[in-house]
C-alpha positions as YAML, in Angstrom:
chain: A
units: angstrom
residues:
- id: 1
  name: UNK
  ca: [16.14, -31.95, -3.98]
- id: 2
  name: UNK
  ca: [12.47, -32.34, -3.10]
- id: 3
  name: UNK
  ca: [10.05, -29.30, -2.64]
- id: 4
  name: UNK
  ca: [8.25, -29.16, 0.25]
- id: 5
  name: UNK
  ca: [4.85, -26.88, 0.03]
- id: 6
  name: UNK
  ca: [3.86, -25.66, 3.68]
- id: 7
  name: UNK
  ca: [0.02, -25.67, 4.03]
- id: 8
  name: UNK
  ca: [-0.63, -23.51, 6.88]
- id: 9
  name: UNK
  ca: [1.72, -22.10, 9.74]
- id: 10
  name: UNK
  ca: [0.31, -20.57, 13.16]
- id: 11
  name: UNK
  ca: [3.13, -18.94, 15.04]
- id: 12
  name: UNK
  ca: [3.04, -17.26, 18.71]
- id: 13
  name: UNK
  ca: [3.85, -19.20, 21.12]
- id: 14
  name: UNK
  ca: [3.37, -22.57, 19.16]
- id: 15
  name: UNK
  ca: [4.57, -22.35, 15.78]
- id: 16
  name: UNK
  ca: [2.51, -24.95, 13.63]
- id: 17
  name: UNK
  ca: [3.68, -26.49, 10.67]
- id: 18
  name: UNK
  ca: [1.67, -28.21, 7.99]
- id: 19
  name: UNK
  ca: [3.58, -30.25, 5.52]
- id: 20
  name: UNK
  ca: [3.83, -32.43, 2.28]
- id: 21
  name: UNK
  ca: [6.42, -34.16, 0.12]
- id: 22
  name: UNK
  ca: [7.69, -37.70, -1.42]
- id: 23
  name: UNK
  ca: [8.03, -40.52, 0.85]
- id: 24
  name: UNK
  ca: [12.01, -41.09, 0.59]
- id: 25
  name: UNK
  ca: [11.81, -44.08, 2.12]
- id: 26
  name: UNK
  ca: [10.51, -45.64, -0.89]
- id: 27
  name: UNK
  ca: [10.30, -45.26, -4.70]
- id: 28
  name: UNK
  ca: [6.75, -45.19, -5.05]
- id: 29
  name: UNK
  ca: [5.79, -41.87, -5.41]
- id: 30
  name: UNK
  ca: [3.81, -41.68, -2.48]
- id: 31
  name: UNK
  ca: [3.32, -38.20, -0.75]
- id: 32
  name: UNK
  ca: [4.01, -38.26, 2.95]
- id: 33
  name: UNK
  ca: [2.37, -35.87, 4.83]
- id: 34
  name: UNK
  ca: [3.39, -34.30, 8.81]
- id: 35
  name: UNK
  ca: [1.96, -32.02, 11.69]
- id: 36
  name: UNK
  ca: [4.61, -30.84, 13.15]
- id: 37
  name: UNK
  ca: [4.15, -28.29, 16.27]
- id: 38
  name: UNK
  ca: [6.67, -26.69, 17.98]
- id: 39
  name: UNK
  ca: [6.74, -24.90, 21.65]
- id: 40
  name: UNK
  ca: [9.25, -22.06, 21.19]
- id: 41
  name: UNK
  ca: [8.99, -20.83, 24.42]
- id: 42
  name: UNK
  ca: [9.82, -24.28, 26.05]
- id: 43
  name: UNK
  ca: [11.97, -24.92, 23.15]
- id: 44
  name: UNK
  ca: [10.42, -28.15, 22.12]
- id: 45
  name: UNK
  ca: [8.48, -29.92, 19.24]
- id: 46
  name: UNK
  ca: [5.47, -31.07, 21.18]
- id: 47
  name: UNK
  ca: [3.77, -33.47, 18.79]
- id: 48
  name: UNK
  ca: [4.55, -34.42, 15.16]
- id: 49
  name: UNK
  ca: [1.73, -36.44, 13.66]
- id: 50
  name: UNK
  ca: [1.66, -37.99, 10.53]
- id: 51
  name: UNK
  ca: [-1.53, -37.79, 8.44]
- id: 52
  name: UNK
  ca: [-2.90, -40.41, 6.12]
- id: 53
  name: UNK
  ca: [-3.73, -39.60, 2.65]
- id: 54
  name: UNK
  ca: [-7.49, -39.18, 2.83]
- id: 55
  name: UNK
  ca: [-7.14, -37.24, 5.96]
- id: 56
  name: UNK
  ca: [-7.43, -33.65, 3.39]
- id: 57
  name: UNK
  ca: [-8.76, -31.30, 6.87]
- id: 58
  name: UNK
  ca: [-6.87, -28.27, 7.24]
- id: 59
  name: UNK
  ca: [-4.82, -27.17, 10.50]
- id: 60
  name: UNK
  ca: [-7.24, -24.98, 12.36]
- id: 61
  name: UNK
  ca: [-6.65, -21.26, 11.84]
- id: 62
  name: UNK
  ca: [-5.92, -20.43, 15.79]
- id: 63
  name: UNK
  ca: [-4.79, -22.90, 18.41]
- id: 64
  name: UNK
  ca: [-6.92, -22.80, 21.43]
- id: 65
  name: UNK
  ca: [-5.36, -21.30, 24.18]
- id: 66
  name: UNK
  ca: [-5.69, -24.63, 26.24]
- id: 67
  name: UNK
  ca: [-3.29, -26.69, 23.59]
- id: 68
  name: UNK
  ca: [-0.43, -27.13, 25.53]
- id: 69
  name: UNK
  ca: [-2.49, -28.52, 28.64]
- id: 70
  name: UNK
  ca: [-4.49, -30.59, 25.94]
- id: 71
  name: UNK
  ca: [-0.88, -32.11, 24.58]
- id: 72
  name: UNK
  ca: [0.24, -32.76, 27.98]
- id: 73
  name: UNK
  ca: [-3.26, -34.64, 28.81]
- id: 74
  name: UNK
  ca: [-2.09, -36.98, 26.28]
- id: 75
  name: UNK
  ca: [-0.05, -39.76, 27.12]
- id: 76
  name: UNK
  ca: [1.65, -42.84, 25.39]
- id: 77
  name: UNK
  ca: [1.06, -43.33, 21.71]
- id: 78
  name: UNK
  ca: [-2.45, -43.49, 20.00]
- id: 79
  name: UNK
  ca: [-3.14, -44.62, 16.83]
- id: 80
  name: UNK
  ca: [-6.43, -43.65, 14.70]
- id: 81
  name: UNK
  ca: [-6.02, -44.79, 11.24]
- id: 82
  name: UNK
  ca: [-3.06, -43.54, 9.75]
- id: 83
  name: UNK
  ca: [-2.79, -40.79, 12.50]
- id: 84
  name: UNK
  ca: [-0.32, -40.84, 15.08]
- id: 85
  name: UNK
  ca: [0.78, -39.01, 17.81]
- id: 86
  name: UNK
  ca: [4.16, -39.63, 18.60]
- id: 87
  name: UNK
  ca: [5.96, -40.29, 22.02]
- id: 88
  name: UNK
  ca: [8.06, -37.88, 23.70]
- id: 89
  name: UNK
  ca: [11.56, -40.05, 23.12]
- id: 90
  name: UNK
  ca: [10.77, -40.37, 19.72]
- id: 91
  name: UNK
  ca: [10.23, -36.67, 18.66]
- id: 92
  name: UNK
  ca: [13.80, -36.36, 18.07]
- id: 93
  name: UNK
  ca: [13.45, -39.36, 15.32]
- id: 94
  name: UNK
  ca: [10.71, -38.18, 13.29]
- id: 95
  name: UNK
  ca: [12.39, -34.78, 12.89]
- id: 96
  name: UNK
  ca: [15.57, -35.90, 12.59]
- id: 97
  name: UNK
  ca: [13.33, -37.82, 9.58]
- id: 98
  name: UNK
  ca: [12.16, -34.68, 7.87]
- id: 99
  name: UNK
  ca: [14.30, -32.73, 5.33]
- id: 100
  name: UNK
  ca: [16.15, -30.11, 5.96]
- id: 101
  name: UNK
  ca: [14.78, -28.07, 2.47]
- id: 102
  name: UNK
  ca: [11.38, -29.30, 4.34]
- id: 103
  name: UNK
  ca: [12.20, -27.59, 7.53]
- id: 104
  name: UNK
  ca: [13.69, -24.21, 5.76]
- id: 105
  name: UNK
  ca: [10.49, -23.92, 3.24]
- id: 106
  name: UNK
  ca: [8.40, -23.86, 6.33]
- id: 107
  name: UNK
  ca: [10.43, -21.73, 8.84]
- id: 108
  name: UNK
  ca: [11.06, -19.28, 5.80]
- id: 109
  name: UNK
  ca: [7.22, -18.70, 5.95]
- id: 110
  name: UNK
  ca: [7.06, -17.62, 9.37]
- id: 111
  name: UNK
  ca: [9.23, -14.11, 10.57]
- id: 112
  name: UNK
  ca: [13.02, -13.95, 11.37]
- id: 113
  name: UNK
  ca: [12.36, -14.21, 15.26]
- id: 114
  name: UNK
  ca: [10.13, -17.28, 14.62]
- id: 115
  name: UNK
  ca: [13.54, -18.90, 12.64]
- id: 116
  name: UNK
  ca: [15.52, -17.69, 15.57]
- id: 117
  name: UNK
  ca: [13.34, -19.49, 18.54]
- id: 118
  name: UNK
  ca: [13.30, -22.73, 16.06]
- id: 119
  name: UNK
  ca: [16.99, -22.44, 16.82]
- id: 120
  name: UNK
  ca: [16.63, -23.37, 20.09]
- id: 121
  name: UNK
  ca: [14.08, -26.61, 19.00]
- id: 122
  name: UNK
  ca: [16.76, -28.92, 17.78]
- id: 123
  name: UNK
  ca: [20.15, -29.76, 15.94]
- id: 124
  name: UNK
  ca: [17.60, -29.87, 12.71]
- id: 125
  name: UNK
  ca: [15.72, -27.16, 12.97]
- id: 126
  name: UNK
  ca: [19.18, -25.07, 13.85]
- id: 127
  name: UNK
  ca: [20.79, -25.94, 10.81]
- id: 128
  name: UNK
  ca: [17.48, -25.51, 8.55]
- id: 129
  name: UNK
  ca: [16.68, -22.21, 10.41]
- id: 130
  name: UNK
  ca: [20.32, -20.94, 9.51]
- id: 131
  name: UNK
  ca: [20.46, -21.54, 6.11]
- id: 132
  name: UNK
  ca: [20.72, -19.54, 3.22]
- id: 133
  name: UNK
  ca: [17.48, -20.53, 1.94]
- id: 134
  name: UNK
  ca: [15.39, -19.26, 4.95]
- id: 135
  name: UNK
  ca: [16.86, -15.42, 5.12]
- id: 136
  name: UNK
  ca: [16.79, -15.22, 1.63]
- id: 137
  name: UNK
  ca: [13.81, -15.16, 1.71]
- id: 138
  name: UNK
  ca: [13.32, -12.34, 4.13]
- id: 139
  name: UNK
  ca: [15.40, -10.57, 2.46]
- id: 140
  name: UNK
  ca: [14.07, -8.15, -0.16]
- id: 141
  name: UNK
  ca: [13.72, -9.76, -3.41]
- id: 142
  name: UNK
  ca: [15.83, -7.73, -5.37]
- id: 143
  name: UNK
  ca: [18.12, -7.37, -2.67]
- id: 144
  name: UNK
  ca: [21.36, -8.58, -5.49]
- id: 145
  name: UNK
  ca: [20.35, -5.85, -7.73]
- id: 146
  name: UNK
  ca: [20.57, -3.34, -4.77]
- id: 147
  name: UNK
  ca: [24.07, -4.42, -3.76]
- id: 148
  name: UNK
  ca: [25.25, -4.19, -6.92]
- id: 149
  name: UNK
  ca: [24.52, -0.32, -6.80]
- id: 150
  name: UNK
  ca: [26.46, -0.01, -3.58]
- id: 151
  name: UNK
  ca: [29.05, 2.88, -3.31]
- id: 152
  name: UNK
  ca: [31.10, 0.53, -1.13]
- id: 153
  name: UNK
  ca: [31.04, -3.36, -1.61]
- id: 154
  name: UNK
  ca: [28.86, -4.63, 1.06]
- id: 155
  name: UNK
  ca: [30.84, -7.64, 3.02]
- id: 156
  name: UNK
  ca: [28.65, -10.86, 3.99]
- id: 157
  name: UNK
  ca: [29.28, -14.40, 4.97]
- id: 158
  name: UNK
  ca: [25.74, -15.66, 4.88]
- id: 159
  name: UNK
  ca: [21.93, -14.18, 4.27]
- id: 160
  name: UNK
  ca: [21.08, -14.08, 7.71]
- id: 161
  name: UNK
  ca: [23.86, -11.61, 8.35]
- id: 162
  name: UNK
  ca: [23.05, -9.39, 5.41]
- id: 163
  name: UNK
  ca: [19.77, -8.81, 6.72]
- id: 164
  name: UNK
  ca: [20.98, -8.45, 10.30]
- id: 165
  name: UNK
  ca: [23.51, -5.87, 8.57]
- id: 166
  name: UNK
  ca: [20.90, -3.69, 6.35]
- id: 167
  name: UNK
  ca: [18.43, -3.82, 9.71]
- id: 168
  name: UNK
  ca: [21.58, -1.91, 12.11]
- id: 169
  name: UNK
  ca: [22.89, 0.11, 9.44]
- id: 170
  name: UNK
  ca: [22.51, 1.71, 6.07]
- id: 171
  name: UNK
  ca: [23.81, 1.47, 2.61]
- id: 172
  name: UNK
  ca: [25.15, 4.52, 0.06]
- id: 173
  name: UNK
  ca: [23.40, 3.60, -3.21]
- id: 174
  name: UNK
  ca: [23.73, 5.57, -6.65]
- id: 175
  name: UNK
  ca: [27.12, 8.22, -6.11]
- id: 176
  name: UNK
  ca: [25.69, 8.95, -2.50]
- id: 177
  name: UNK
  ca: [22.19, 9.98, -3.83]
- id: 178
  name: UNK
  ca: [20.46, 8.33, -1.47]
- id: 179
  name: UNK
  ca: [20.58, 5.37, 1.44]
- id: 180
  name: UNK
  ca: [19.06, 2.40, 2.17]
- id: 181
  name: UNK
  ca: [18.29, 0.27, 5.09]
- id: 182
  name: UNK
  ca: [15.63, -2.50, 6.56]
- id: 183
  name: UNK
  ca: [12.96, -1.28, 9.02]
- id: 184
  name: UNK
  ca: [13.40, -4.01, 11.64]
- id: 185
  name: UNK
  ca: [9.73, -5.25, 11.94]
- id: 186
  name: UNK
  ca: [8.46, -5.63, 9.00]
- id: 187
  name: UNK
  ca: [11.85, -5.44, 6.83]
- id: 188
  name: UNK
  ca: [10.65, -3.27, 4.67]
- id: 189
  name: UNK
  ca: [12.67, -0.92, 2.39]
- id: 190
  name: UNK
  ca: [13.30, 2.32, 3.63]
- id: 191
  name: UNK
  ca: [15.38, 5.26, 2.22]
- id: 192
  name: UNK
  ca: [16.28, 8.68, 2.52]
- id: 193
  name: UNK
  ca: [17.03, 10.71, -0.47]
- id: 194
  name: UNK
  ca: [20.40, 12.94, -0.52]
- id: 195
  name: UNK
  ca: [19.20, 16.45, -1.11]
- id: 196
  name: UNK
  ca: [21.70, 16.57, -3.25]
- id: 197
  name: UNK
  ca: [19.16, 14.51, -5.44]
- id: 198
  name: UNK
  ca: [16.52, 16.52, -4.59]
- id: 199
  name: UNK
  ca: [15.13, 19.51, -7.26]
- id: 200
  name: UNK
  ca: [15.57, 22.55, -5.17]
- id: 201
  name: UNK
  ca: [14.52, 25.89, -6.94]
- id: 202
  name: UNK
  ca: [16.99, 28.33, -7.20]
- id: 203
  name: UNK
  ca: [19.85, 25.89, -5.42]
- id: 204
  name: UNK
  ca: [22.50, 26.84, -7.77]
- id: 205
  name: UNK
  ca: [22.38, 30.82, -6.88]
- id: 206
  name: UNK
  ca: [25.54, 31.25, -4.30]
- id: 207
  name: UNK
  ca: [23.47, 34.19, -2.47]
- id: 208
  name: UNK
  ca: [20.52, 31.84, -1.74]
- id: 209
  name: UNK
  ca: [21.70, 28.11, -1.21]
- id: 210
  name: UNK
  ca: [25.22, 26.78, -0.21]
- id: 211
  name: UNK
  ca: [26.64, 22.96, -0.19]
- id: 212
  name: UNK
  ca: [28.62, 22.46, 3.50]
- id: 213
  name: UNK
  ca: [29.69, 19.06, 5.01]
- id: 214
  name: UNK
  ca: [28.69, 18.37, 8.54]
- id: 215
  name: UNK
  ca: [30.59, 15.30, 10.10]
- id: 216
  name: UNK
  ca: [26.87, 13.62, 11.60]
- id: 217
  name: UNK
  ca: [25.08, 13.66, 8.52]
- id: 218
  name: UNK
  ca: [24.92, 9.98, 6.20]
- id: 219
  name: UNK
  ca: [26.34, 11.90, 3.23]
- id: 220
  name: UNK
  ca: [29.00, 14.25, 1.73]
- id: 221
  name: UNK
  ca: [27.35, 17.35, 1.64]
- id: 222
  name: UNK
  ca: [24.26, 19.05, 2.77]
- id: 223
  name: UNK
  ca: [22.46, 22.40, 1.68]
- id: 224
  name: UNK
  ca: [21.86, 25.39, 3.52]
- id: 225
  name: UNK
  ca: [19.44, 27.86, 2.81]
- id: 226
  name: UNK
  ca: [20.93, 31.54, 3.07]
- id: 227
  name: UNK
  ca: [17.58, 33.74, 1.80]
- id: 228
  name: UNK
  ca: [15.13, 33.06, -0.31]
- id: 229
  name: UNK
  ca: [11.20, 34.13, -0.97]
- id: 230
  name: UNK
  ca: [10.30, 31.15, -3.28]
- id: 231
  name: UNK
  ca: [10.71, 27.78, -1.46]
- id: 232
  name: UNK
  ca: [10.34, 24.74, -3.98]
- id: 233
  name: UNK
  ca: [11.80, 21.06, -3.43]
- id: 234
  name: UNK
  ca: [10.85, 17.98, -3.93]
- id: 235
  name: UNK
  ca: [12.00, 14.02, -4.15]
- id: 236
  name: UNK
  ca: [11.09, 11.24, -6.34]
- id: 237
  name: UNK
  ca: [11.04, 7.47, -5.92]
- id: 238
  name: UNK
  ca: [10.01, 4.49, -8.27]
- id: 239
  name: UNK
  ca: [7.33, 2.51, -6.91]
- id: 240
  name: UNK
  ca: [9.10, -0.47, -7.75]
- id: 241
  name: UNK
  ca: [11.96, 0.17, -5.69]
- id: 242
  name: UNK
  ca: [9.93, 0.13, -2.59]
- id: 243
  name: UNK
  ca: [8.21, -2.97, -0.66]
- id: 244
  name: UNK
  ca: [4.92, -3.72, -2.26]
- id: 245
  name: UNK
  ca: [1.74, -3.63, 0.20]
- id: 246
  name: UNK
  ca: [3.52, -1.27, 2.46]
- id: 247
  name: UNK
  ca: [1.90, 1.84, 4.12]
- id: 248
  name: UNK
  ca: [5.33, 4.63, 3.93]
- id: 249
  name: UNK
  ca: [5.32, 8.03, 5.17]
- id: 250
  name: UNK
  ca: [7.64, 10.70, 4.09]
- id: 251
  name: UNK
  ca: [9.28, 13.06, 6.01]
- id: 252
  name: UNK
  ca: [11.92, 16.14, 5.64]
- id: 253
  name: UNK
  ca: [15.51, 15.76, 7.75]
- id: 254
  name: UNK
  ca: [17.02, 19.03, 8.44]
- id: 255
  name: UNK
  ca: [18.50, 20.95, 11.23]
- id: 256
  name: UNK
  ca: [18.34, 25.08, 11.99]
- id: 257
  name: UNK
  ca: [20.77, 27.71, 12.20]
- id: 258
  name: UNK
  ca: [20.68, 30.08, 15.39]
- id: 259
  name: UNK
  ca: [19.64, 33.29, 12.96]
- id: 260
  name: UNK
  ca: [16.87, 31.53, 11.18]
- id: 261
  name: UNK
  ca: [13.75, 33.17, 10.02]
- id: 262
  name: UNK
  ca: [10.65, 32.63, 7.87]
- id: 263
  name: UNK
  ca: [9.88, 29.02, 7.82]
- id: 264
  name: UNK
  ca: [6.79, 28.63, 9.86]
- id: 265
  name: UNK
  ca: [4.92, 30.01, 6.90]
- id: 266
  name: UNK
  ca: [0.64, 29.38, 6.88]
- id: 267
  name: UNK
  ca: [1.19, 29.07, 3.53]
- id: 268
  name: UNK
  ca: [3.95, 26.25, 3.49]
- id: 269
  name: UNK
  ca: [2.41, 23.19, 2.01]
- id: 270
  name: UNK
  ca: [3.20, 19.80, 0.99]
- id: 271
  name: UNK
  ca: [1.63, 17.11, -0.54]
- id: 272
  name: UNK
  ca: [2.39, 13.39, -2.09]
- id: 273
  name: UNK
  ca: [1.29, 12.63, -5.68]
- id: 274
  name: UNK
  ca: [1.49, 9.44, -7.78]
- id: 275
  name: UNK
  ca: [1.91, 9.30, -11.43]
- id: 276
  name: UNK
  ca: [0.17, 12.96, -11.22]
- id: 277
  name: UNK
  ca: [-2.59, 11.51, -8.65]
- id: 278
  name: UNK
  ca: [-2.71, 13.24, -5.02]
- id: 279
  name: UNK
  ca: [-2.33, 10.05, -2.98]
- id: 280
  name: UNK
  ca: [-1.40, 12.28, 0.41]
- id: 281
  name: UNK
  ca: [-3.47, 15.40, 0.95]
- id: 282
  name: UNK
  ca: [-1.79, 19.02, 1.22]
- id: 283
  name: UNK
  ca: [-0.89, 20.02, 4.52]
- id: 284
  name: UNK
  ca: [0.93, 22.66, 6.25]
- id: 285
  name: UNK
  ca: [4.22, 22.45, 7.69]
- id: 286
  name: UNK
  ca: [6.22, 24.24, 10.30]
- id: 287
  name: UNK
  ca: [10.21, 23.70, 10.68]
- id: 288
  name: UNK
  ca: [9.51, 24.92, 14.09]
- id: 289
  name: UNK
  ca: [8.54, 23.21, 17.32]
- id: 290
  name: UNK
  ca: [5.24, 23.08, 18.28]
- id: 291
  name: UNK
  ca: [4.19, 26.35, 20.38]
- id: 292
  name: UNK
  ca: [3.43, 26.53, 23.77]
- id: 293
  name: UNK
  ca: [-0.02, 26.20, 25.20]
- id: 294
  name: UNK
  ca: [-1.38, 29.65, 26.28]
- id: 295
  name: UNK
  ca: [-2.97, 30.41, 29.62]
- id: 296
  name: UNK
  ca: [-6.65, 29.78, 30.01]
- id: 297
  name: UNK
  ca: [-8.47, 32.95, 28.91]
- id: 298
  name: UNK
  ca: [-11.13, 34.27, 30.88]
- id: 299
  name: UNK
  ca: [-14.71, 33.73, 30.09]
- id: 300
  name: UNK
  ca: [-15.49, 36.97, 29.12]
- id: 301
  name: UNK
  ca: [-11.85, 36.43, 26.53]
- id: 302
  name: UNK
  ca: [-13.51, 33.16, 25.17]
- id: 303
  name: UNK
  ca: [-17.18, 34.08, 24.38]
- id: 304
  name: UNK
  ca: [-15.53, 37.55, 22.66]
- id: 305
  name: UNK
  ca: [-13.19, 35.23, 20.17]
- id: 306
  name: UNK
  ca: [-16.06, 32.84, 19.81]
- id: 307
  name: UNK
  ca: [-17.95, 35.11, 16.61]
- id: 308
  name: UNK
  ca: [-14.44, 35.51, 15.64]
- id: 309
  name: UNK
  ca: [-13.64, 31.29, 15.70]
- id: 310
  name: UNK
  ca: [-16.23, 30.94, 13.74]
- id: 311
  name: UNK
  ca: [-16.05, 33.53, 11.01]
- id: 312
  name: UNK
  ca: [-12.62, 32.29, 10.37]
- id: 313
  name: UNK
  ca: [-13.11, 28.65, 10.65]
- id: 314
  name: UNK
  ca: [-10.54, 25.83, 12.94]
- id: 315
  name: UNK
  ca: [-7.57, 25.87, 11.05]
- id: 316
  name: UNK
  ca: [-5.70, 22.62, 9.96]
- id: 317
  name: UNK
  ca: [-3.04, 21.51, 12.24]
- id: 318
  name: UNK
  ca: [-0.06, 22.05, 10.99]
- id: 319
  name: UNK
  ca: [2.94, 19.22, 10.88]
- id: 320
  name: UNK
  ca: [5.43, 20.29, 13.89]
- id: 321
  name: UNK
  ca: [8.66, 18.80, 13.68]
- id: 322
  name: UNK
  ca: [10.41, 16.50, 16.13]
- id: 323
  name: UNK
  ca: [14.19, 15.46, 17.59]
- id: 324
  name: UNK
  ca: [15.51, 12.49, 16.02]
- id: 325
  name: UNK
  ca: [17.75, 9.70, 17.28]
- id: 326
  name: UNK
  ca: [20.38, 10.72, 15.18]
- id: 327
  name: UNK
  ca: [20.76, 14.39, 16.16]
- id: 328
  name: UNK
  ca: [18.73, 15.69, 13.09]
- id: 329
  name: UNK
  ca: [15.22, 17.20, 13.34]
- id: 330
  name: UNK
  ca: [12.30, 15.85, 10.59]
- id: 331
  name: UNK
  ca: [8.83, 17.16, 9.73]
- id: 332
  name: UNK
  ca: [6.09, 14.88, 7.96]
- id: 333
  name: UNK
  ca: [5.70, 15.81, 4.76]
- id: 334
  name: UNK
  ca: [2.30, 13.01, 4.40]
- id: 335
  name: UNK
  ca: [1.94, 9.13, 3.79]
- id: 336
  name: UNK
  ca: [1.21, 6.91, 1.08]
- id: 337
  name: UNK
  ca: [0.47, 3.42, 0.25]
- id: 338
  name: UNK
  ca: [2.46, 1.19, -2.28]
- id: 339
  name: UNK
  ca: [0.09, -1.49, -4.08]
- id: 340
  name: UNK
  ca: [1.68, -4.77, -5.52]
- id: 341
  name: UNK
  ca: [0.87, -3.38, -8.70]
- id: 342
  name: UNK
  ca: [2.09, 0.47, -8.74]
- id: 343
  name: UNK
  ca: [4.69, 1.11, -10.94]
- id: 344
  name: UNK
  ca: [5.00, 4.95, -11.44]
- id: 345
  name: UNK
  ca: [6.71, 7.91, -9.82]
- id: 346
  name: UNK
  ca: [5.61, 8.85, -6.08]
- id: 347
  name: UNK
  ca: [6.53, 12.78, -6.10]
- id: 348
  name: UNK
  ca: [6.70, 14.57, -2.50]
- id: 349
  name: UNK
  ca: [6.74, 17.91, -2.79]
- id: 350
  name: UNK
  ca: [7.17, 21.06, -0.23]
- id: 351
  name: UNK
  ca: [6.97, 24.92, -1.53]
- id: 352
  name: UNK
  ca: [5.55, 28.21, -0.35]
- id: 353
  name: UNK
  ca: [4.49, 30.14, -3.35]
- id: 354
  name: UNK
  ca: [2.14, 32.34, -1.99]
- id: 355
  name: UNK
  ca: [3.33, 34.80, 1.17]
- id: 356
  name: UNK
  ca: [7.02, 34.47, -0.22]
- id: 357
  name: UNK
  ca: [7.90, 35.82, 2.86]
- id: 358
  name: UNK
  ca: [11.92, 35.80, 3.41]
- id: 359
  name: UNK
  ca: [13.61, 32.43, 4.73]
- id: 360
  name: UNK
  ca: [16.77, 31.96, 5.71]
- id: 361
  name: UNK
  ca: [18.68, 29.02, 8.22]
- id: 362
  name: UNK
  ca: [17.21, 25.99, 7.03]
- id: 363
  name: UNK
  ca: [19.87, 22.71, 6.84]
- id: 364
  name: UNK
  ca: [18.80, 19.96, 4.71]
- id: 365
  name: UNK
  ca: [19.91, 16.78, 4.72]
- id: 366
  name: UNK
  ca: [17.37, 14.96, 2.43]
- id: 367
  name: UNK
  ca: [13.96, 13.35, 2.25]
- id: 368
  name: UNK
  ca: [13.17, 10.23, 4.39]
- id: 369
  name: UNK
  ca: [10.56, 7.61, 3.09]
- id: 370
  name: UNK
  ca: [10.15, 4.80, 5.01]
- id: 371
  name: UNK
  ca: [7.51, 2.47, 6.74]
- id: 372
  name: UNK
  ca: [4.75, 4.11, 8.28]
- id: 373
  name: UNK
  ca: [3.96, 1.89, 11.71]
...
């Protein structure tokens, strides 16, 4: 089966195809090469043009926003060279002409809702925008090696269905350690780290950590902390197993007991490192909601706390957490960004060292890392 290499593709509301491959209608080796562009909203190829082969000008980088009017201004079929703009009634033949690998190299270059509209194009662009070959390769690429470490056997009938799958839900990896899903924009690998799997200083003492099971949480058991002084945890991920060129942010899931106590510590830091590099700045971090605003203080209030505002410096904001969707609370711990070339150990760490004032009441689930948008 020939390869098809796609040039250039522009997609909003034109998606703009650029293509190349061997002329099958004959055995001479010849390279045929097509313009093919595509109104998604009106769900119609609105010109395909075949080039000749000195014509070696690129696609332009933007089409102007009067291209559709300057299409329709076009009538009949004109010929300049080897150029040709072809008639309405016979758009259906000259895609109908090109390949279906053709059609899946290019759509698999665009975004899955650009393969989706192309759907609605034509017969042949439906059954190239299906295919296997297209949401494979949205898919992460070692998406085979990540269902193989499944707790449960992950069920699909095609690609585009896995992804649709891993986008609404998530998947147990590694004995419940951890779970995995696809944020839905830029399908990029997220997880959230059992804390379980998460070092926790002094989790194994019965008087200052217990496991329970609560029936909302993604995994088997969560941690509670009953009273400690010296707060210590942290979570660890391989670079490699995240998506490369991706901005993440981590954050702490957890949820608070009525009695709780202790964890709004000044002192309560956390910070991202990278194969022992900061990459994410320590900051402070409160398990509790943000405080209310206080009323206005009088002038006479504000110019008497003004030698004292200044003697003591603005303190850092700390990181307040918020309600999730899911019924659980999380906290931002920082944010990172994963090069196409790190391989090491990202390390997020939270402790409170310092006051070791007593805590008590906090609910861990685990650690969160996933796209920061």
């Amino acid at each position: 089966m020939p390869t098809w290499p796609v040039h250039s593709i522009l997609h909003a509301d034109v998606v703009f195809l650029y293509l190349s491959g061997p002329n099958t209608g004959n055995n001479t080796g010849e390279t045929e090469r097509y313009m093919v562009s595509i109104n998604v909203q009106h769900r119609e190829a609105i010109s395909i043009s075949k080039l000749s082969p000195d014509d070696s000008s690129p696609p332009p980088r933007y089409f102007p926003s009067s291209f559709n009017s300057y299409i329709n201004k076009r009538s009949g079929r004109e010929k300049g060279g080897d150029n040709v703009t072809v008639r309405t009634n016979k758009k259906a033949e000259y895609i109908s002409g090109l390949s279906e690998d053709c059609l899946a190299l290019a759509i698999s270059l665009t975004t899955p809702m650009d393969a989706c509209r192309c759907c609605a194009v034509s017969r042949a662009f439906q059954k190239a925008a299906n295919s296997d070959s297209v949401w494979r390769h949205f898919l992460p690429k070692d998406y085979l090696s990540i269902l193989a470490r499944a707790d449960d056997r992950v069920h699909f009938t095609s690609e585009k269905k896995l992804l649709v799958s891993l986008v609404k839900d998530h998947v147990l990896l590694d004995q419940h350690s951890k779970s995995l899903w696809l944020e839905r924009t830029s399908l990029a690998k997220c997880y959230l780290l059992s804390s379980r799997s998460l070092p926790i200083a002094w989790e194994d003492h019965p008087l200052k950590w217990r496991w329970i099971s609560l029936p909302d949480s993604r995994f088997e058991e969560v941690t509670e902390l009953l009273k400690v002084c010296w707060l210590d945890l942290c979570g660890r991920v391989n670079c490699r197993e995240l998506s490369p060129n991706t901005e993440y942010a981590a954050y702490l899931v957890f949820k608070l007991t009525d009695d709780s106590y202790g964890l709004d510590c000044q002192t309560q830091e956390a910070d991202i490192t990278m194969d022992d590099q900061v990459v994410s700045a320590k900051r402070t971090i409160s398990f509790y909601p943000r405080p209310r605003p206080r009323p206005r203080p009088s002038t006479r209030e504000t110019l008497s706390n003004m030698g004292r505002i200044e003697e003591a410096g603005q303190a850092e904001e700390p990181s307040y957490p918020r309600e999730r969707g899911d019924g659980w609370l999380e906290v931002q711990l920082g944010h990172f960004y994963n090069d196409l070339e790190d391989t090491g150990v990202v390390v997020i760490r939270l402790k409170e060292h310092i006051q070791l004032n007593w805590k008590k009441g906090l609910i861990l689930e685990g650690m969160e890392i996933r796209h920061n948008i």
